[in-house]
N, C-alpha and C positions, 0 to 999 in steps of 0.2 A: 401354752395353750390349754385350755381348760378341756375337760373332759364330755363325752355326751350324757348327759342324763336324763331316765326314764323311769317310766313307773312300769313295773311289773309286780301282779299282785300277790304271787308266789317266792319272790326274791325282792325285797324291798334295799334297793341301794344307798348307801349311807358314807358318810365323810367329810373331811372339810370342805372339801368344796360343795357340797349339799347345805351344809351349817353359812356358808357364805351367800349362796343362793336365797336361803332364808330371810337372811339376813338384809340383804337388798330388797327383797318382795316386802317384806315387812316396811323397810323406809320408803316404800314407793306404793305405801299404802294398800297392801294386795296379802292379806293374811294367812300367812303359810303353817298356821297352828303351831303344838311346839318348837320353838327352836332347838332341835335337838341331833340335826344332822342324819334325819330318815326320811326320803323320799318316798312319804306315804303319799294316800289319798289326798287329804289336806293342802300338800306345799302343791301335789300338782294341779288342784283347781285354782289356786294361786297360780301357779305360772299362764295357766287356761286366761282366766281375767287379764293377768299383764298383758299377753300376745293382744288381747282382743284391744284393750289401751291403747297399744302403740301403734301398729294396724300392720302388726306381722302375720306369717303364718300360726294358727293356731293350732296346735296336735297336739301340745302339753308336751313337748319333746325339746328339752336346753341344748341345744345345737349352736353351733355357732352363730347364727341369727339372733337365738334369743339372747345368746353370752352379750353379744355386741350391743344390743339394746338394751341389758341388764346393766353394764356397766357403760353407758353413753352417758355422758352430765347433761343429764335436765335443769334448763335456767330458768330463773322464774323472774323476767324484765318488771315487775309487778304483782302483788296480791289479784291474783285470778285471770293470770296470762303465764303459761307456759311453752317453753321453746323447748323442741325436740328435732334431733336429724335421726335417721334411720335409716338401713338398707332392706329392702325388701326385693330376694334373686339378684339381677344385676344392675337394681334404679337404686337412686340414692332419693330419699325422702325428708321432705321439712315440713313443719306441721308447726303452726300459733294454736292451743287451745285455750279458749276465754271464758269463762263464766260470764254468762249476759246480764246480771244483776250487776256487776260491778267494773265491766267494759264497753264503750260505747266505740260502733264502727264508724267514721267518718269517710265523707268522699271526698278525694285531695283533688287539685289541678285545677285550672281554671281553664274557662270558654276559649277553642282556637288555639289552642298552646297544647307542645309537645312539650314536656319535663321529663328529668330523670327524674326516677321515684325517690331516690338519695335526699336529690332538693325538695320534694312536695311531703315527703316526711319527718322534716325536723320537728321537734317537740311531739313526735309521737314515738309511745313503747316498742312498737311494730307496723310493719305494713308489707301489701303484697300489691302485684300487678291486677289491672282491674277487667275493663270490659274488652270485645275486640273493639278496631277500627280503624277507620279507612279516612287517610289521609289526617286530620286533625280533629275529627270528630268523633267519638265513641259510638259502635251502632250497637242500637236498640233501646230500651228506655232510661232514660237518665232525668231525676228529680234530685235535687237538691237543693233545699231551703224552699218545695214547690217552685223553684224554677227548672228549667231543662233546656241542654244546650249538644242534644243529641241527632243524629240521623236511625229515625225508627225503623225497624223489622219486624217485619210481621212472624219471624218463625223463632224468634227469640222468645224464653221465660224470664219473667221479671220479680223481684224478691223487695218486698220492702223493710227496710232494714232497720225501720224505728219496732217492728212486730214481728216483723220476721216470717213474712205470708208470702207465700211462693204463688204468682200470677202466671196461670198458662199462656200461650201464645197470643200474640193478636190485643194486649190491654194495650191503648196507647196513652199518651203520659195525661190528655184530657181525660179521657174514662178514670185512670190512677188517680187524680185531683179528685176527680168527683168521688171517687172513694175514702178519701182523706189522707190517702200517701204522699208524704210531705217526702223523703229520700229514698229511693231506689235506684236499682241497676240491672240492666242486664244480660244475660248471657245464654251459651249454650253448648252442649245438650243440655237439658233435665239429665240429672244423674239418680237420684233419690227422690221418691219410692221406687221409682220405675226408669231405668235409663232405657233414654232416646239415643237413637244414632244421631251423628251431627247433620249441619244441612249442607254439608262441604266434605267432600270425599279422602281432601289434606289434613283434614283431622281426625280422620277412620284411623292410622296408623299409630305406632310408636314413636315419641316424641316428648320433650320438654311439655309438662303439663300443670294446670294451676286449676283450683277449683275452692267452692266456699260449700260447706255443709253446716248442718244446724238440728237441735233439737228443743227440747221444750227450756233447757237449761244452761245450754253451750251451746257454742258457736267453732266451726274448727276452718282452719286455712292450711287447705294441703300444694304443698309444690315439687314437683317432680323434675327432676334435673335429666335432660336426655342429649343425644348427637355426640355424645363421647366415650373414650373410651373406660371412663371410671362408671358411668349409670346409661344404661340403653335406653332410658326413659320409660312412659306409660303410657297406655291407653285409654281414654276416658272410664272403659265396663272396671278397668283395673284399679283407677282413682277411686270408682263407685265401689267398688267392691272393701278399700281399705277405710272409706268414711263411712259404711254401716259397722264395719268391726271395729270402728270406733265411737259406735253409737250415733251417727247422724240420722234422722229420719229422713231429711229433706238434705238436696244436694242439687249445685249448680255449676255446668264445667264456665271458666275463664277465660284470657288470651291467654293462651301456652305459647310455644317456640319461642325465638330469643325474646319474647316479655317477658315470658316467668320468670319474674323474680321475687324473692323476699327480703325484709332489712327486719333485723334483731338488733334492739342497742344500739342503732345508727350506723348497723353497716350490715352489710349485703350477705344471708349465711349461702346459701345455694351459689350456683357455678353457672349463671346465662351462658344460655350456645354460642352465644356473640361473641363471648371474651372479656365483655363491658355491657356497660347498662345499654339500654335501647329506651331513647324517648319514647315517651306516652302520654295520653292526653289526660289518665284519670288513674287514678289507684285507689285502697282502700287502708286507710290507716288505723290503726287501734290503740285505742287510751282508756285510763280511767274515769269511770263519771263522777 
């Protein structure tokens, strides 16, 4: 087990395992200044950035959190798609980050049809669970290819995913068309800038959670594993909370409980509450353009 390290400015702590710490922050692109095995200034604004990356606690404090996320293999299913799991307290966390220049998001499934996401995502790098819904239809707005094959909500936000323009409550898929939103989805709460409570009192709690956040450059898909005893799961303020520390501006929560899921590499990383996949009517999958 590795040791805790900290910066104090009076006693600067130093040794291999500082020189290793380096040495990681360094390949994971996070500039720890000399590699010299002194837990100065330098390596801990490095560790500051990492935490903020991976959407840990941030204190600049190498505790067992950040060890864990120091040494986790980050996969990269593709040139500007990266896969990450993490713990963060007692949830266990998954996260797709994509560069939006060279990733495009697709909406899987087809009209009236429940699928596992397994099957609606072959020939894609990644994918995750999508909108809610009730019985075989996704509620809220749904365009793809400007067609739509949803049951609309008036208290749902809607993101369009060719632009990446987050629609407050109340756009329906006519208004969206007349806008020019050729694919959207969507969901709820609003999580970023500003999170909204849900509009369902089953979703206030802790729980298997999924969510989409975005900024002017990436795009991130977070999924929270919950109802067991390896992750306690999250709370939408909590998802929001770890897609700003990871740079999202804009953020939109998903169907969480047994949907949340994600597929990396054609298979399933996170742990559904179910045991097993749970059909759905729609997912979001990620490819190169």
């Amino acid at each position: 087990m590795r040791p805790t390290i900290y910066y104090r400015w009076w006693w600067l702590m130093r040794g291999d395992d500082v020189t290793y710490l380096q040495q990681q922050l360094a390949a994971k692109g996070h500039n720890p200044g000399t590699i010299d095995g002194i837990f100065g200034p330098k390596t801990r604004d490095a560790v500051l950035a990492f935490q903020r990356a991976v959407g840990i606690g941030v204190d600049g404090i190498v505790g067992p959190e950040t060890w864990g996320a120091i040494e986790a293999k980050v996969q990269d299913p593709g040139e500007g798609l990266n896969y990450i799991k993490f713990t963060r307290g007692r949830t266990e966390y998954y996260l797709l980050k994509a560069e939006k220049n060279k990733i495009k998001v697709d909406i899987l499934g087809e009209p009236r049809k429940l699928q596992k996401l397994s099957s609606m995502a072959k020939g894609y790098r990644a994918a995750i669970s999508g909108m809610f819904f009730y019985n075989t239809a996704p509620i809220g707005t749904l365009l793809r290819d400007g067609w739509t094959w949803t049951t609309e909500h008036p208290n749902y936000w809607t993101v369009d995913l060719d632009n990446w323009k987050l629609y407050e409550k109340g756009f329906s898929a006519i208004t969206l068309l007349r806008e020019g939103v050729k694919n959207c989805i969507s969901g709820q709460p609003k999580l970023l800038p500003s999170t909204h409570r849900p509009d369902s009192a089953s979703l206030e709690g802790r729980g298997p959670r999924c969510a989409l956040g975005w900024n002017a450059g990436k795009i991130f898909a977070l999924v929270a594993d919950g109802r067991s005893s390896a992750s306690a799961g999250a709370t939408f303020p909590e998802m929001a909370q770890v897609l700003r520390e990871l740079g999202a501006t804009y953020a939109l929560g998903l169907d969480g409980g047994g949907t949340a899921q994600m597929i990396y590499n054609g298979r399933t990383v996170n742990n559904p509450s179910d045991g097993r996949e749970r059909p759905m009517p729609m997912g979001l999958g990620f490819k190169m353009k």
